[in-house]
Structure formats: C-alpha cells, structure tokens
KEBAKOL-329130 format. One record per residue (C-alpha): residue in one letter; x, y, z. Coordinates in steps of 0.02 Angstrom, whole numbers, padded with zeros to 5 digits, always signed. Example, Ala and Ser with C-alpha at 12.3 -4.5 7.8 and 13.67 -1.06 7.14 Angstrom:
2
A+00615-00225+00390
S+00684-00053+00357
END
This chain:
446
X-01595+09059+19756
X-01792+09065+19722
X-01815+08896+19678
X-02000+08949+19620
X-01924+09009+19440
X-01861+08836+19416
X-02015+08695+19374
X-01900+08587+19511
X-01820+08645+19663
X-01637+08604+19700
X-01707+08477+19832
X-01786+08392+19696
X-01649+08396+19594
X-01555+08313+19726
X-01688+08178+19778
X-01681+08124+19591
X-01497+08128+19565
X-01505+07998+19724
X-01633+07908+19669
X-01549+07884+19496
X-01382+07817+19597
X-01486+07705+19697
X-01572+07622+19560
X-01412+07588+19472
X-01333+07519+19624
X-01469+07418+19655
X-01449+07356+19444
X-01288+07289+19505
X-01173+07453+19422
X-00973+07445+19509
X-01011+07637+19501
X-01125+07758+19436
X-01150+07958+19405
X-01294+08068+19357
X-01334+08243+19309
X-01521+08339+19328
X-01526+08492+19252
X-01680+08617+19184
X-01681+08779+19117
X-01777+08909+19044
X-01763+09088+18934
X-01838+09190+18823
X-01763+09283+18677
X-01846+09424+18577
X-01776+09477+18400
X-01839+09646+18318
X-01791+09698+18140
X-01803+09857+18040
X-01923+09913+18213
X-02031+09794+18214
X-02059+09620+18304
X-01989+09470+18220
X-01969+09322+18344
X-02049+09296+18516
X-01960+09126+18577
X-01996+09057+18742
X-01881+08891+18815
X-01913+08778+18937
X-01798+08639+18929
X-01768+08485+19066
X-01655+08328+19046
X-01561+08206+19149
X-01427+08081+19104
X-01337+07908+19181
X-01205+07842+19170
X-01151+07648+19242
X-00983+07575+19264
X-00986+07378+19270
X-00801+07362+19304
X-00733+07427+19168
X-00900+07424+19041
X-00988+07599+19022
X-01152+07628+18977
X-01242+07788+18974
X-01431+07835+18931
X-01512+08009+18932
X-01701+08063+18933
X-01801+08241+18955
X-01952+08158+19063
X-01911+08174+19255
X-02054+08063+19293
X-02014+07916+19424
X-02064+07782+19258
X-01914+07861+19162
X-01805+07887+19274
X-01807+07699+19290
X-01839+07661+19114
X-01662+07769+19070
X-01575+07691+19205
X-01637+07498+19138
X-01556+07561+18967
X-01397+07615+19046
X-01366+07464+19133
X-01433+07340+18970
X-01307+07474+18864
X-01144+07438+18969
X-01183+07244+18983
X-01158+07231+18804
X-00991+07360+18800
X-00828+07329+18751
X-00725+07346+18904
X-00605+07504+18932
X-00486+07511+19053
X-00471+07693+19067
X-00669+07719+19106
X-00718+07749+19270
X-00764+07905+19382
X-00650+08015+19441
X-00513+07994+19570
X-00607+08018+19723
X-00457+08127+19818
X-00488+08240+19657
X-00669+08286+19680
X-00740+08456+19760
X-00747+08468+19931
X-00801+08644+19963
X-00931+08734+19843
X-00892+08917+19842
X-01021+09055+19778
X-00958+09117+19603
X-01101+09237+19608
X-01159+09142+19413
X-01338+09187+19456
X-01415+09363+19422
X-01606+09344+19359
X-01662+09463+19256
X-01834+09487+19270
X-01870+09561+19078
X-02044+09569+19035
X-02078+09506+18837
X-02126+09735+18796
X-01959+09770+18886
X-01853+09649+18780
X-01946+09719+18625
X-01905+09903+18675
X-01722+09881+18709
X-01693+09769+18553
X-01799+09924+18464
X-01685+10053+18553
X-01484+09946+18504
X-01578+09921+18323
X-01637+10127+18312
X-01456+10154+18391
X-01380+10072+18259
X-01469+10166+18113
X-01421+10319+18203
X-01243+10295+18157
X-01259+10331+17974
X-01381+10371+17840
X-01277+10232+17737
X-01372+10110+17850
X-01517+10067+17760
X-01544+09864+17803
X-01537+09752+17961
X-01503+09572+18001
X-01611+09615+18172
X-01560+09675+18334
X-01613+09540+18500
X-01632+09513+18710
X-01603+09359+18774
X-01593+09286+18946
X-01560+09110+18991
X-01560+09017+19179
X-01502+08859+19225
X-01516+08743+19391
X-01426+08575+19381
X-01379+08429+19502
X-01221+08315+19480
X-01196+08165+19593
X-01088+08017+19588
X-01073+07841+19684
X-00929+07895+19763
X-01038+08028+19897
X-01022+08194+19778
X-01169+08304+19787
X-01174+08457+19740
X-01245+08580+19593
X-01307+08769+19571
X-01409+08877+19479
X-01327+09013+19324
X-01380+09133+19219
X-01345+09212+19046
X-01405+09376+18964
X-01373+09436+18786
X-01389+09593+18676
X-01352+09594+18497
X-01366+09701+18338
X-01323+09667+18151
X-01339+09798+18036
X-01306+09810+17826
X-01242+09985+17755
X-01237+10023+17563
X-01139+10134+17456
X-01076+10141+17275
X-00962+10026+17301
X-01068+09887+17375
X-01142+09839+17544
X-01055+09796+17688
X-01109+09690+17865
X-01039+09698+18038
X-01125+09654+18207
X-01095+09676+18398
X-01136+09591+18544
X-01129+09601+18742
X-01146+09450+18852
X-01138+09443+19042
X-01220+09327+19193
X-01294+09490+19271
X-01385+09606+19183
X-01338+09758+19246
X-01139+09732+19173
X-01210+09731+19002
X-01178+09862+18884
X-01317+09957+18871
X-01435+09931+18695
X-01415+10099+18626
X-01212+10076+18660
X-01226+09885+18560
X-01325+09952+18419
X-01195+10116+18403
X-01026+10006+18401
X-01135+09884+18271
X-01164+10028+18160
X-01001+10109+18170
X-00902+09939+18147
X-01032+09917+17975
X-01013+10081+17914
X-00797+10092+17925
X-00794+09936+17831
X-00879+10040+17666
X-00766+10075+17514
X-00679+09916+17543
X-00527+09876+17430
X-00443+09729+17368
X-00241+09706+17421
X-00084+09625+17311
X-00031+09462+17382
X+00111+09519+17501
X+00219+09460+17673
X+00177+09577+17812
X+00145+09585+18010
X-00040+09547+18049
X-00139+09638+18201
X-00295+09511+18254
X-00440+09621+18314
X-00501+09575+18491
X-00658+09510+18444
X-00558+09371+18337
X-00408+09357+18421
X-00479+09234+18543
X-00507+09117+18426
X-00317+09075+18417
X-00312+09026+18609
X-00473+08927+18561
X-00352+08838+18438
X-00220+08803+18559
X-00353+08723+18681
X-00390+08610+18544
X-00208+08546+18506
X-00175+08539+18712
X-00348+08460+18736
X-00350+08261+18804
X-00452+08210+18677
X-00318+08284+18510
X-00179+08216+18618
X-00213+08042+18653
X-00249+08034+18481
X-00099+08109+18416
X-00217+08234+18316
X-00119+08390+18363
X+00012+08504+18284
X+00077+08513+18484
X+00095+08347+18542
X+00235+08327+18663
X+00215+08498+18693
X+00227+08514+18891
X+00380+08602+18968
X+00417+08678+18775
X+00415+08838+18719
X+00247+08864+18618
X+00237+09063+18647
X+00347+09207+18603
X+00432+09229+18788
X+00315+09381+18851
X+00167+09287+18821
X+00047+09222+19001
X-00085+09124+18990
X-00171+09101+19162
X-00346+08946+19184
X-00433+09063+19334
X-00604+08984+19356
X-00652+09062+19497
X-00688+09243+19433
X-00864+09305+19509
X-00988+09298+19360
X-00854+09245+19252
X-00939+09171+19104
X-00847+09012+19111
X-00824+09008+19311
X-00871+08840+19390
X-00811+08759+19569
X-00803+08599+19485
X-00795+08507+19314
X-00926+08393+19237
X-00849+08264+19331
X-00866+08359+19509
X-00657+08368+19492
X-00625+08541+19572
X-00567+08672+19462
X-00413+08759+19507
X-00307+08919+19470
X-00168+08896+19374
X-00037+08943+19232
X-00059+08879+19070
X+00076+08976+18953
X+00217+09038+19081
X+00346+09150+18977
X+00294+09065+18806
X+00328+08876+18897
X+00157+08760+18895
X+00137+08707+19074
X-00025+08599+19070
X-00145+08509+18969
X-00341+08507+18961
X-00381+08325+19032
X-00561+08251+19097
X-00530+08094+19198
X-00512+07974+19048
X-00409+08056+18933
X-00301+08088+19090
X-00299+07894+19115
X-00258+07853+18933
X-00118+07991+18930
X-00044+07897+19105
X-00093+08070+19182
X-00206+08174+19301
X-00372+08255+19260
X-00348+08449+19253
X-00519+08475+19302
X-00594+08524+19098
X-00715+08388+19105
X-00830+08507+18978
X-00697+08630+18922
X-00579+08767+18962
X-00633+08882+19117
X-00585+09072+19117
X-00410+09087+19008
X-00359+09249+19019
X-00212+09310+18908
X-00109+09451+19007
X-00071+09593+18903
X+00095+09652+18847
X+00068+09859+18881
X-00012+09925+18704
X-00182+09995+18688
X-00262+09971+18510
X-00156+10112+18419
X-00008+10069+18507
X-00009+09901+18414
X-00038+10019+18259
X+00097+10107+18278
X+00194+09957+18339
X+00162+09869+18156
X+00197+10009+18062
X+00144+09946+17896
X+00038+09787+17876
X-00149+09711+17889
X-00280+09748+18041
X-00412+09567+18018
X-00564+09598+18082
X-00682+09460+17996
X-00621+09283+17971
X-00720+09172+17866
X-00715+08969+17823
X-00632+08822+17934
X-00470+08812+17841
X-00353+08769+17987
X-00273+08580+17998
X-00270+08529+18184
X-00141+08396+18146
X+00012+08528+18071
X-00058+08693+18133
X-00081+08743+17953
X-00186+08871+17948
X-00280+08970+17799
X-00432+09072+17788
X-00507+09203+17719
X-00527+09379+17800
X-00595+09531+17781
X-00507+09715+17885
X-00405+09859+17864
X-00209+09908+17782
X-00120+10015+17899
X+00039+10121+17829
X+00125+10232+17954
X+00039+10154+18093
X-00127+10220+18043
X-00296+10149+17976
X-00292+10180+17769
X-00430+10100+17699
X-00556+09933+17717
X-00492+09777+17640
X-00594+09627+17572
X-00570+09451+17478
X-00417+09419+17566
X-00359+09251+17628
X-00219+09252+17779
X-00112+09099+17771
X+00027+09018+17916
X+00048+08876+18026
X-00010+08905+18212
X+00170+08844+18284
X+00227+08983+18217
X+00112+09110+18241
X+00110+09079+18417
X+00299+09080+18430
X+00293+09267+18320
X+00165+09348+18429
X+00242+09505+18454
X+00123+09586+18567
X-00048+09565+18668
X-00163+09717+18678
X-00248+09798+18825
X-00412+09805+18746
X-00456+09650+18826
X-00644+09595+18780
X-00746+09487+18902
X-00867+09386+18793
X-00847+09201+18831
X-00716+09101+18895
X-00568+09155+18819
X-00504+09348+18880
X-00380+09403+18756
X-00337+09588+18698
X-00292+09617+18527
X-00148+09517+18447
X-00006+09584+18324
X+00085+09424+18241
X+00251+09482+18138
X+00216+09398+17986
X+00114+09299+17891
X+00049+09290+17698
X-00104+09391+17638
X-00156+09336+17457
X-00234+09437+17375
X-00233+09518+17187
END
C-alpha cells in the first residue's frame, strides 16, 4: 500500500491507536478501544455537458471508547494532534465516570477477535485526474442523450472515487486495520413526451476501477430505463403476483436485516422476533453472510469490534439460522456476537434458475415495480405499503408503463410467497439479490 496518498501512514495510525490505549490505561479505564481512520476523494458532477461540481474531501477522525467496569464513555474528535488526542481521551474517561452502569458493555470476547488478517484485495486506487473525471461523466451524460431524442433534460451525470486507511485497536492486544477504496459512475436523465416527463437513473459501483461499467454503458442503460417508462398509465386497484426489479429487490433482504438485527430484537421492535430455527422463506429460498469475497463491497476480515467475520448461512431452505449481533446486543440477547458490529457483510441471495423473462413468463399476468417511493413499512408487524411506479405484464410480456400506484402486504408474508429469485443478480452494495417474483400482493390504484 503507498502510504504517501494517505496524510498518515499505517505506522502512524498504529502509534496513535497505542498511544490512545495507553493514555486511557494510564486514566485508570478496566478496558479501552480506539479507531484512527482518514480518507480522501474527489467527485466531479457534469450536467447538460458542462461542469457543475468539482468536490474535493479530505476527511480524518479518531474515536475512544473507556470501560470503567461496567461504565462506558466514549469521545470522538477530527484533530490527530498529540493535545487532542489527550484532550478526547480526558472526555472519555470524565464521560463514563458519570454513566449509568450496564452490565452488557464491555469489549468483545477476547477468544472471538481476529487472529489472522487476510488480503480481501478492498484497495484499487484509481489515479483519475479532475479533466478525466469531467470527460467520462461528459461521455455516460452524451451516452445517455444518445438513447432518444425524447431526452431533452438531465439531473447530471458524475465520477467519484473515495480511499480509506483506518486503525482499530483494543486493550485486549488487537491490532490491526487496512486501507479500501470506492469508485462510482452515475447518470440521471429526464425524457418528455405528450403525456408528461418521466426520470430514471443508473449507477455502477466497484472497489477497483477497472470492474466498473464503462460511462458510455451507465449513461445508455440510464437513458433507456428513462425513456421505457414514457406513456405511463394508471392501473385499477387489483390482487396480483408482483415481480421486484433487481435494482429494488434488495431492499427486502435490507428489511429482513433490520427485523433479525440485535438492536430490533432486544427491543422487541421486530415483526420476526423469535424467529431463529422458523421458517421465514418460501423453502427454495438461500441466503448465504460470505464476507470474504475479493473486492466485495462489503468484505471485511473483521467487524468494528475486531470480531472476525465468518462465512455462513443465514436463510437455509426458507429456515432463519442466525441473527445480526455486535458484542452487546449479543450480551443482552444471552447470546454470541455474529461478527456485524457495523452491519451486514456480503448477503448473497442464490437464485432459483429464471433469467428476467423467465420470471415474466413465470407470472403470467401481474405488475413488474421498478421505482418505490416513501417509508411506509412498520418494522414492528412487517406491514408494509408504498408507493411504486413499473410495468403490467399480460401473457408474460411487458404491456405498458404504470404510475401512481401504491403496493401494499406484510413482509412475513411476502417472504414466505416468494416464488422465485432471478439470475440477474446485481452487485451494487451489500446485498446481492436477482430479481424477485412474490405471488400476490395488493396494487391500488384507480
């Protein structure tokens, strides 16, 4: 790694994160842990060809945390000069003296924590100059417009890259930390015709560069996806299967991390408490946590707690065989931390055979969502209503855009009528997931 991109080498990251667990020791903290981290990007935003936004970021930060017994207290600053290092320690410590005690803080079971670091290959550089980030967001925009002559606005077309270097440490002898990376290209494009405008977008995101999709192929599937979605129609209200476009249909694992998540459980804020060992899924459905994909975008050899991650199945023929824990919602739950200190790693949803028109043709007759819009889902019953935007499929074909549509269930049950998972599995973030055909649930429309 060429620690000369980074304002701090990893040494000094490491001399820090010691010094930090020194001082606290010294303070008179049971325990103590402590993360360094910096980073730095640039991102470059183009609309209707020319330059609209030139952002640089440089960004540096550090935080403590102190156990006295069972008191926590936990300070943060963004100046890594010896003065605040101390000064953020001081508050830490003068924080957990006045605490509430919590039986369930506390580090992480030392027998759980990392013990070999492998390479995940998360850093790629991408050495973009500022006139090469304006040309390719130029070139997906100009692809875009390309598409159609119906595409006469844009929301802007943008590069991005993003690197990282952090340090983690704790007073148990953990060490350990690496540098990642994140590029970006996106494109947003309006089209107009008699019967009103219309807005879609696409995006590519990768940790190297050179698995991106290329800016001319972003800015064609951002005007294609705008301009199919012209001559949109309203629907009747109606009962009918519905087919959740790739793009979206991550967003329901997303919701069953939430209702299997530590935090929703020891609560009792979940429509899936007392959920382990049942049968959440229709019976074909596997879920697999696999953290340790190379450049996978949510790869990491340990959690935020330095627990190592591990591979394992989450949804084994439909039946829920784990939870999301960090180390004190595993406490308060009388349980074991997973290793999702800081979230889900790489879920990826195995698919069930069907490419895109094969779940077509597999619905027959029913609804195709390929925008969702609002927050209307209840993470306490699973009920679940918002409003949508797609396509009506008869005969197992694409008719016609559809528009001012809500889609209204409850998750249990959606999850348990999944039908089938697509191959046209999408790799934008943490969640893998192909296209999703549930058997029923209410459109309203007309």
């Amino acid at each position: 790694m060429p620690d000369s991109r980074f304002s701090h080498s990893i040494e000094t990251l490491s001399q820090i994160t010691r010094d930090i667990l020194s001082q606290s020791k010294l303070a008179g903290a049971t325990a103590c842990e402590a993360e360094v981290s910096q980073g730095f990007g640039q991102n470059v935003s183009v609309r209707r060809g020319e330059v609209e936004t030139i952002e640089y970021n440089r960004d540096k930060g550090l935080g403590v945390t102190v156990y006295f017994g069972d008191k926590r207290g936990h300070a943060s600053t963004s100046d890594l000069s010896p003065q605040a290092i101390k000064d953020t320690v001081a508050a830490a410590v003068s924080i957990a003296r006045y605490t509430a005690s919590d039986e369930f803080a506390g580090l992480a079971d030392e027998n759980l924590l990392a013990r070999e670091i492998p390479d995940l290959s998360l850093y790629h550089p991408w050495d973009l100059s500022v006139e090469q980030a304006i040309e390719q967001a130029k070139t997906c925009e100009a692809a875009a417009f390309a598409v159609d002559k119906r595409i006469d606005n844009s929301e802007g077309a943008s590069v991005s890259t993003q690197e990282s270097l952090f340090m983690y440490g704790n007073s148990l002898g953990f060490l350990a930390g690496y540098p990642s990376s994140r590029h970006d290209i996106s494109c947003a494009v309006i089209a107009e015709d008699d019967g009103g405008m219309q807005r879609d977008y696409w995006y590519s995101s990768r940790r190297d560069a050179t698995d991106l999709e290329t800016a001319a192929v972003v800015g064609r599937k951002a005007g294609e996806r705008t301009v199919r979605r012209l001559a949109a129609r309203k629907i009747k209200t109606t009962e009918c299967p519905v087919l959740f476009e790739a793009p979206i249909a991550s967003g329901l694992i997303g919701h069953l991390v939430g209702a299997v998540s530590g935090g929703s459980l020891y609560r009792k804020s979940s429509f899936l408490l007392d959920s382990l060992g049942q049968q959440v899924f229709a019976p074909f459905v596997q879920i697999r946590e696999l953290p340790h994909i190379l450049k996978g975008l949510a790869s990491s050899p340990f959690d935020n707690e330095g627990v190592a991650t591990r591979e394992r199945d989450l949804i084994k023929d439909g039946v829920l065989q784990g939870y999301f824990l960090g180390s004190y919602s595993a406490r308060k739950l009388g349980m074991t931390s997973t290793g999702n200190a800081g979230g889900n790693h790489n879920l990826i949803i195995e698919s069930s055979g069907q490419d895109f028109e094969g779940l077509l043709k597999m619905m027959g007759k029913g609804l195709v969502v390929t925008e969702l819009l609002g927050h209307g889902i209840n993470p306490v019953t699973g009920d679940y209503s918002r409003g949508a935007a797609g396509y009506w499929v008869e005969n197992g074909e694409i008719q016609y855009p559809v528009e001012e549509i809500t889609i209204a269930g409850n998750l249990k049950d959606m999850f348990k009528q999944i039908t089938a998972v697509g191959s046209d599995i999408l790799v934008q973030g943490s969640k893998q997931c192909g296209s999703v055909l549930i058997e029923r649930m209410t459109v309203a429309g007309d």
